[in-house]
N, C-alpha and C positions, 0 to 999 in steps of 0.2 A: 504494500500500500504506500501509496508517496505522501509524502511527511507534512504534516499541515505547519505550517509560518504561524500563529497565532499574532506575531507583533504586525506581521504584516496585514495581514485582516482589522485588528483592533485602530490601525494606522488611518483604514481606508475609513473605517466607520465614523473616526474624527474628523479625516477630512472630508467625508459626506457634511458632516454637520457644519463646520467651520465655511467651507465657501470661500471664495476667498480671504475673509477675515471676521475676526469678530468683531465689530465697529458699534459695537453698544460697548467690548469692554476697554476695547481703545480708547473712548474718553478717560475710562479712569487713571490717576495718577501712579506711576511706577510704584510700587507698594508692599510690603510683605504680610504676606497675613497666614495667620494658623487657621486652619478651620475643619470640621467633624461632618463624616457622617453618622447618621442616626437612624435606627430603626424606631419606626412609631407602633412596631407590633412584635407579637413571637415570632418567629421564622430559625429556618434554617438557614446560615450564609452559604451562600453560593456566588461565585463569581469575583472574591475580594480581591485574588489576585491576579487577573484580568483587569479588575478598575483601578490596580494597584499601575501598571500599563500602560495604563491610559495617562494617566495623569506624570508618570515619570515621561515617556514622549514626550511632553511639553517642560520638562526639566525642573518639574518637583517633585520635591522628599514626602513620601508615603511610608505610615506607619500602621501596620495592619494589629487591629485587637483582638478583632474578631475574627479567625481563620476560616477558609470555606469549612464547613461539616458540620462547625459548631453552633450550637443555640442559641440564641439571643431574646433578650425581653425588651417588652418597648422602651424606649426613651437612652438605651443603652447605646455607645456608641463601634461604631464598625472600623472602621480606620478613621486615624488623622491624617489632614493634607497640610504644608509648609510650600510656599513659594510666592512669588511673583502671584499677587488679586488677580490679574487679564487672566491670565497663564491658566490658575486655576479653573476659572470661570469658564474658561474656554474649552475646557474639558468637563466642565460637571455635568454636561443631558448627558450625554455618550457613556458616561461612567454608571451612570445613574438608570441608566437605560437598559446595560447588560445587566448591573449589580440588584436591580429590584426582579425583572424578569429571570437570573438563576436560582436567583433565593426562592423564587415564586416556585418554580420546577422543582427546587431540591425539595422544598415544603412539602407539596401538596405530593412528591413521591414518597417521603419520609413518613406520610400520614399512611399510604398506603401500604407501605412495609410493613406498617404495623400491625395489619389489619389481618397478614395472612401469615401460614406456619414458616418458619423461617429455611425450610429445603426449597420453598415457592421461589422464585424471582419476577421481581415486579422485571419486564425489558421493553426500554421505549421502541416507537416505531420511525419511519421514516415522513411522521406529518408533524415536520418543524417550517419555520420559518425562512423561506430562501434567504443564504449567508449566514445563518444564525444554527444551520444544526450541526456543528462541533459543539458550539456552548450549550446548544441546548441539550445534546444529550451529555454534555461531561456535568450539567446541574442535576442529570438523573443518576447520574453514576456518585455524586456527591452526597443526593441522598437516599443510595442507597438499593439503588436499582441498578440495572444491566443496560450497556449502549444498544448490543445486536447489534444488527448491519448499521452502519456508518454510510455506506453506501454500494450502489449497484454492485462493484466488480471486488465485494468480502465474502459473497457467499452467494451459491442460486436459493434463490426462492421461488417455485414453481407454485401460480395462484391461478383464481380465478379464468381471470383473462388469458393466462396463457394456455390454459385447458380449451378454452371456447378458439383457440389457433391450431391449436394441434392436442390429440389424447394424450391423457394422463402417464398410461403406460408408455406410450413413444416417450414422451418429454423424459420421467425417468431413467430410460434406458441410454437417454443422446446424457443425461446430467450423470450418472455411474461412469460412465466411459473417459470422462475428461476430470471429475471432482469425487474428491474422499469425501467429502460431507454436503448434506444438500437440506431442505426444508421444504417441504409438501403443504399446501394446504388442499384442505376437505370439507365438503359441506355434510358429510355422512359417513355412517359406522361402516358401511363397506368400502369407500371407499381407503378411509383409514386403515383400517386390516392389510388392503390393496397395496398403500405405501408402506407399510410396516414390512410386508412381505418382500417387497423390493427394494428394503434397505434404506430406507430416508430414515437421515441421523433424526430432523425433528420433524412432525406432525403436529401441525396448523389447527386446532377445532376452530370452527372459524362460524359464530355466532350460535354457538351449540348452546342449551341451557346448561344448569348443572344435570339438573337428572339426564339428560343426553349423553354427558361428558362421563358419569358414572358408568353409564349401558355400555358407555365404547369403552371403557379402560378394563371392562369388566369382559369383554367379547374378545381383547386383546389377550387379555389373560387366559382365556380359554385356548387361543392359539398361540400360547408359548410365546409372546411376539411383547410385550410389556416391557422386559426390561431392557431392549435391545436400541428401545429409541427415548426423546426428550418429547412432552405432551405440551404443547402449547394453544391455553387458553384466549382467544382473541374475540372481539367483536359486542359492542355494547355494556365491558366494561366498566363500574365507578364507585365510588366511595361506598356507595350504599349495598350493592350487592357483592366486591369484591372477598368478603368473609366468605361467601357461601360459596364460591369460585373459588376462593382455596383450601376449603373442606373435602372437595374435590378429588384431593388425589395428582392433582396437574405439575410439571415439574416449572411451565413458566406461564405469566400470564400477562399480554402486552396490553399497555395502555394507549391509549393515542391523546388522550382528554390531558395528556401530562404534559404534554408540550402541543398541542397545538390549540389550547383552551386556556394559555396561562393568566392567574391571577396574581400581577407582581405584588410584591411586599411593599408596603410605604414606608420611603424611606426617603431622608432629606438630606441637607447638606447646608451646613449655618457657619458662618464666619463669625 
C-alpha cells in the first residue's frame, strides 16, 4: 500500500481554508499570545495530534494535554497553542474542524464498543468523507474499532453489485486464483454456506436480523464450515440495537453511521 503524507494532506486542508491570506487576521498587530482548547463536553480525543500539525505548519508551539484515546470532561482543556495571534488564528477552523469531527468518530465508536462482547469488533466502512477517510477511520481505530479496507486495492470485496455482473461462484473462483484472503457478501443462508465452502476468509451478512444471523451461524455449524471463516454483521446497524447484534455470535460488525453520520464534539478555542 503507498504510504499516506499526513502533513501533506493537513497542508492542503489549511491552505483550502487560508486562500490567499487571512486578511481579517492581518489587521491584527504582531502579537504573542497563549491560548486553549477546550472541550465543552465528554468525548473521547481524537485527532490532537493532527491539530497538533496544523498549527506547528504555521510555526507555533503546541502543547498536547489531552492525548488522542483519552477522556475528557467538559470545560477541561485539550492542548495549549503559543505563537504569533495571525499565525494562530489562521489555523484555528482547520484545527478545529478535524479535532471536533475525530473526537466525534472516536466517541460515538467508543460508545459502541461498549455495547458488544469484547471478541466482536466494531470495523468502519468505506462511507467517509472525500479527503477525510484516513482520519476518519484512524478516529475509529482510536476509539477502538477496526479501519478494514482503507481502500479498493487492500482487499477484494465481492458485493452486491458485482454479483448482479457476473455469478457468485465465477467471481470466487477468478478472487482464489490471484488473492489468499477475500470477503463475500450474502443476502442468505445458502448463499453463505456457498462462500464458506469456497473458502472466503470473511462472510458479509448483509442486512440479516439477528435471528437470521443465529439460523446461518447455526447451518454453518452443521457443515463443519464455522470456524474456518470471520462473520460479519453489516446493514442497519446502531446504538440501539447493536447489543443484540452482538449476542449474536458474529466475529465483526460494520458501522457506517460512524463516520458518515458524525456528531462532532464542541469544542472551542479562547485566547
Amino acid at each position: 500500500m503507498l504510504s499516506f503524507n499526513s502533513k501533506k494532506q493537513l497542508s492542503q486542508f489549511l491552505a483550502e481554508d487560508i486562500g490567499k491570506g487571512d486578511i481579517t487576521s492581518a489587521l491584527l498587530p504582531k502579537k504573542k499570545v497563549t491560548v486553549r482548547i477546550i472541550s465543552r463536553e465528554s468525548a473521547i480525543v481524537g485527532g490532537a495530534t493532527y491539530a497538533k500539525t496544523i498549527f506547528k505548519i504555521k510555526g507555533c508551539n503546541v502543547k498536547i494535554l489531552k492525548k488522542d484515546g483519552s477522556k475528557i470532561r467538559p470545560n477541561q482543556t485539550v492542548m495549549i497553542i503559543s505563537g504569533d495571534a495571525g499565525k494562530i488564528l489562521m489555523c484555528e477552523r482547520t484545527a478545529l474542524n478535524l479535532l471536533t469531527r475525530m473526537s466525534g468518530i472516536a466517541t460515538q465508536t467508543n460508545e459502541l464498543v461498549k455495547k458488544i462482547p469484547k471478541k466482536t469488533k466494531i470495523y468502519a466502512t468505506r462511507k467517509t468523507a472525500p479527503g477525510l477517510r484516513y482520519f476518519d477511520k484512524e478516529a475509529v481505530e482510536i476509539g477502538g474499532g477496526k479501519k478494514h479496507r482503507l481502500r479498493l486495492d487492500e482487499m477484494v470485496m465481492i458485493k452486491d453489485n458485482h454479483i448482479a455482473v457476473d455469478s457468485l461462484e465465477s467471481l470466487i473462483k477468478k478472487a482464489k486464483k490471484k488473492h489468499k484472503k477475500f470477503e463475500v457478501e450474502v443476502e442468505n443462508t445458502t448463499d453463505a454456506v456457498l462462500a464458506a465452502k469456497e473458502g472466503a476468509t470473511i462472510i458479509m451478512l448483509d442486512n440479516f436480523s439477528p435471528k437470521q444471523i443465529k439460523k446461518t451461524i447455526q447451518v454453518l455449524k452443521n457443515h463443519k464450515l464455522r470456524k474456518n471463516i470471520l462473520l460479519e454483521a453489516s446493514g442497519g446497524i446502531n446504538s440501539k440495537n447493536i447489543s443484540t447484534y452482538g449476542q449474536t455470535g458474529v466475529d465483526i460488525i460494520s458501522v457506517g453511521s460512524i463516520t458518515n453520520s458524525v456528531k462532532g464534539i464542541d469544542m472551542s478555542l479562547e485566547v
